[in-house]
C-alpha positions in Angstrom: 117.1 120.2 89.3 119.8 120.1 92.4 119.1 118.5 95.4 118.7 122.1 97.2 116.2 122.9 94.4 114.0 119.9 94.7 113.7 120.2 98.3 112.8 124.1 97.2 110.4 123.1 95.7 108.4 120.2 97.4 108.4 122.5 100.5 106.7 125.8 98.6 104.6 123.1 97.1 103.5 121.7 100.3 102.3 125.6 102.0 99.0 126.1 102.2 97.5 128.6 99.5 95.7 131.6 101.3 92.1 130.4 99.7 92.4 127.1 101.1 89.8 126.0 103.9 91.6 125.6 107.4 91.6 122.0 107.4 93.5 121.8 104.8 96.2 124.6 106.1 96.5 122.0 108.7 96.8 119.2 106.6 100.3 121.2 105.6 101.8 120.4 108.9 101.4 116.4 107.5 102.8 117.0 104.4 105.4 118.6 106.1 106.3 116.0 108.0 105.8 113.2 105.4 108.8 115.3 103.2 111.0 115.2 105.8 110.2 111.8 107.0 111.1 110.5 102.7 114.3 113.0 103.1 115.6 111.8 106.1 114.7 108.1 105.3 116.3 108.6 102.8 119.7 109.5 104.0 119.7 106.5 106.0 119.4 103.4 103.7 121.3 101.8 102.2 120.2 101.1 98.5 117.6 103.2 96.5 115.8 101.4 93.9 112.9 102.7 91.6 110.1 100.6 89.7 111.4 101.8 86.4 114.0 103.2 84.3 112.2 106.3 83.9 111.4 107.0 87.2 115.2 106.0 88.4 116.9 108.7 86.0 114.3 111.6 87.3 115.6 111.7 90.6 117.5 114.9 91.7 119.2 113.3 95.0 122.9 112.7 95.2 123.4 109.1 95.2 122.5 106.2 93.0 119.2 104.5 91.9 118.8 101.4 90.8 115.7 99.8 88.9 113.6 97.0 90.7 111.0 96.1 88.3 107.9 95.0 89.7 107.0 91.7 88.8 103.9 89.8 86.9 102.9 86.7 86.7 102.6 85.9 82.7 98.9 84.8 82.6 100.2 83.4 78.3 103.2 82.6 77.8 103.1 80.5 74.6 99.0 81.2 73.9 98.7 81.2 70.3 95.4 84.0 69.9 94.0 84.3 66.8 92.0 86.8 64.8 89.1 84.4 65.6 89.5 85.2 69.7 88.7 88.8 69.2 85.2 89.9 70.4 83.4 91.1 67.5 83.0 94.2 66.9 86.9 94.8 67.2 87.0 96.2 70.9 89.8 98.7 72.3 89.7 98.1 76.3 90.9 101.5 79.1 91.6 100.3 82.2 92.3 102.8 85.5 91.2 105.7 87.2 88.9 108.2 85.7 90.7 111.7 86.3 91.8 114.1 83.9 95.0 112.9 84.4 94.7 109.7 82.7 93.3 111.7 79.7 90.1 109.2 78.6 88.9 112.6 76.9 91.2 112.1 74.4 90.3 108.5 74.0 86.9 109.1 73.2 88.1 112.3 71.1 89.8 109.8 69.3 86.7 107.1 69.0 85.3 109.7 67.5 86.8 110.8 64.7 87.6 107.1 63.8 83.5 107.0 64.0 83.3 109.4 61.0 85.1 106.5 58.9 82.3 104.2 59.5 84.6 101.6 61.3 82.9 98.9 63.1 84.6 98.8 66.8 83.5 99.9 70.2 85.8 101.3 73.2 85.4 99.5 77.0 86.1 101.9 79.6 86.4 100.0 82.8 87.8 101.9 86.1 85.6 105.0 88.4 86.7 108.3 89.4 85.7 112.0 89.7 85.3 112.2 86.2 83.4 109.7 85.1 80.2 111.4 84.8 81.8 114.5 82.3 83.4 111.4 80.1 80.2 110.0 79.8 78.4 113.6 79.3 81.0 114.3 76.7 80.7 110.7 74.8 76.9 111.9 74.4 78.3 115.4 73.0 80.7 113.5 70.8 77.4 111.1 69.5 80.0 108.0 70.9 77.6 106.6 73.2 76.9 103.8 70.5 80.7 103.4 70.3 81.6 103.7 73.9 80.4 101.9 77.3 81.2 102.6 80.7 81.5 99.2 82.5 82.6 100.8 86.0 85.1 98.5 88.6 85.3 94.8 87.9 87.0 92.0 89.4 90.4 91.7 88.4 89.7 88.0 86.2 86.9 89.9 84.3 89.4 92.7 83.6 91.9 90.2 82.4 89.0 88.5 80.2 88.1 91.4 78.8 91.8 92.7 78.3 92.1 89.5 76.7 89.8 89.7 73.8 90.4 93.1 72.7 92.3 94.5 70.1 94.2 97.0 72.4 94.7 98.6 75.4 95.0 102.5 75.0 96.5 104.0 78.0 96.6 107.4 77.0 97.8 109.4 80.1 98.5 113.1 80.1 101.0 112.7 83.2 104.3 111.1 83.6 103.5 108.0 84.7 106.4 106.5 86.5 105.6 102.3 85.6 102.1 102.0 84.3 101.4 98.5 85.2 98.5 98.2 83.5 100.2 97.8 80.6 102.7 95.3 81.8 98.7 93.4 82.6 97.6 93.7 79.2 101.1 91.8 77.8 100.4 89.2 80.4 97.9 88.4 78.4 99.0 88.9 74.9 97.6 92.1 74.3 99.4 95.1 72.5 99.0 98.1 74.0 98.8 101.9 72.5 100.5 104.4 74.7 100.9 108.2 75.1 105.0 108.6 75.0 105.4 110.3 78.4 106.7 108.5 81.1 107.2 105.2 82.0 104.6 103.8 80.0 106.9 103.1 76.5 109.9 101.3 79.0 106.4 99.0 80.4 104.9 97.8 76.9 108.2 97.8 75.1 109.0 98.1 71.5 106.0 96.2 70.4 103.6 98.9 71.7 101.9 101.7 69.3 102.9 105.2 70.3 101.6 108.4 70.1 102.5 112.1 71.2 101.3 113.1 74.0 97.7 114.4 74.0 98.2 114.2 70.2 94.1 112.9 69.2 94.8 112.3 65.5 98.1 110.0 65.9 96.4 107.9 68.5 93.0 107.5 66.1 95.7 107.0 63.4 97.1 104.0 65.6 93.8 102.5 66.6 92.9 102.7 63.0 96.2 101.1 61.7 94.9 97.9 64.4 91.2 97.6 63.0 93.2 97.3 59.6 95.9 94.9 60.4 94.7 92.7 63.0 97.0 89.7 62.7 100.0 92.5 63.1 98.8 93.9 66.1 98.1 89.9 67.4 101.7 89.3 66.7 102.6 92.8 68.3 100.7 91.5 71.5 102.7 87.6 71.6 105.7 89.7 71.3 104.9 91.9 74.3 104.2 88.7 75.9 107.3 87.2 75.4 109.0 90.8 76.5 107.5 90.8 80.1 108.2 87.3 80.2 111.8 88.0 79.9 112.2 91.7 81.8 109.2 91.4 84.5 109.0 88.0 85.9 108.6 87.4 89.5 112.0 84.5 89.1 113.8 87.9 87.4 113.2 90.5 90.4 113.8 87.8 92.9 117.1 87.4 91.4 117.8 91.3 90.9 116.6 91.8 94.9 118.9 88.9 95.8 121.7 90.8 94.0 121.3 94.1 95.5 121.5 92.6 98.8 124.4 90.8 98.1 126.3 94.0 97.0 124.7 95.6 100.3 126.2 92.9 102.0 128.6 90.2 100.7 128.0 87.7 103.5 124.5 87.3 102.5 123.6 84.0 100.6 119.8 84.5 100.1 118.8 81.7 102.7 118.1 81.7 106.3 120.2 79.6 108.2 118.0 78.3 110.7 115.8 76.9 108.5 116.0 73.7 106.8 
């Protein structure tokens, strides 16, 4: 898509549609604004940077992106987990918003037919959202609710706790997800992750991850299946996404890479401030 396209298209994009309430036909006058506002910003600087790969090569704009991952702190670098620091049953953890979007449906789609092969495991669903009330009407439809429970928001060490101990974190999103850093959270702690192949999301959890085709149900059972029957693999699979954010994502690597990009910016600049001893 050209530059004169994209801008095409945000703007149609941002018009009101004729059944939408007045306050929100005014609410086009600040999206409006906010386009031109990114546009003309963006004319102006003088690097642009993205959070990923994948988000860097979708722009349309004529000049150059570079990447500027966002950093995490590696909560395990060199934590030997066992099969014996699993919760029991075998647990798959989501973690995120509750929107159709994010595609928990096919999550518990999944859980289900993995159900039908009598496999002891249960799926945590932690985050809120609009949806969350049809997920948990449709893990009743599905006979899941035995399977499946809805712990809602927690603090972010309870998160990482849980994340810990399961066998995987399934991020199965429907969109495009430009750097899902949820996953990059889950490696932190040496935890594999499965992954819809859209977006970002395969660039954040790296070629130890499990993929799956988008939306596809039976490859992503099929995955979460393959982990109930070779744990030790899929432990191995998480120290080796561990090690992978420790090398790519590390606060000490973006520092560097920022530092670097300014230096190109401008070739004077050292990275310290003078007056300051």
């Amino acid at each position: 898509m050209s530059l004169f396209q994209r801008l095409r298209t945000e703007f149609v994009d941002s018009l009101p549609k004729p059944n939408y309430p007045l306050k929100w036909k005014l609410h086009t006058i600040v999206k409006l604004a906010k386009l031109a506002t990114r546009f003309l910003t963006a004319l102006i600087v003088d690097r642009h940077t993205a959070c990923s790969q994948f988000l860097a090569d979708s722009h349309s704009f004529p000049w150059k992106v570079t990447t500027l991952y966002n950093p995490i702190q590696v909560q395990d670098h060199g934590f030997q987990e066992t099969v014996d620091d699993l919760s029991k049953p075998d647990s798959f953890v989501y973690v995120g918003r509750l929107n159709p979007d994010k595609g928990v449906d096919l999550l518990l789609r999944a859980t289900k037919l993995l159900q039908t092969q009598n496999r002891d495991f249960r799926v945590l669903i932690i985050g809120d959202g609009g949806e969350a009330k049809a997920l948990q009407v449709l893990a009743t439809e599905l006979d899941i609710s035995n399977r499946v429970e809805f712990l809602g928001n927690c603090s972010q060490s309870k998160i990482l706790s849980i994340v810990r101990s399961a066998l995987a974190l399934v991020a199965p999103s429907r969109w495009q997800e430009p750097a899902g850093y949820v996953v990059l959270e889950a490696s932190s702690v040496s935890t594999c992750s499965i992954v819809a192949n859209v977006g970002g999301l395969p660039e954040m959890a790296g070629s130890h991850t499990f993929l799956f085709e988008q939306e596809n149900v039976e490859e992503l059972a099929a995955a979460m299946k393959f982990c109930l029957d070779h744990p030790e693999e899929t432990i191995e699979r998480g120290k080796g996404a561990n090690q992978y954010v420790s090398e790519r994502f590390s606060p000490a690597q973006t520092v560097d890479h920022l530092l670097k990009i300014y230096q190109e910016i401008s070739p004077n600049f050292n990275g310290q401030n003078e007056g300051m001893e």
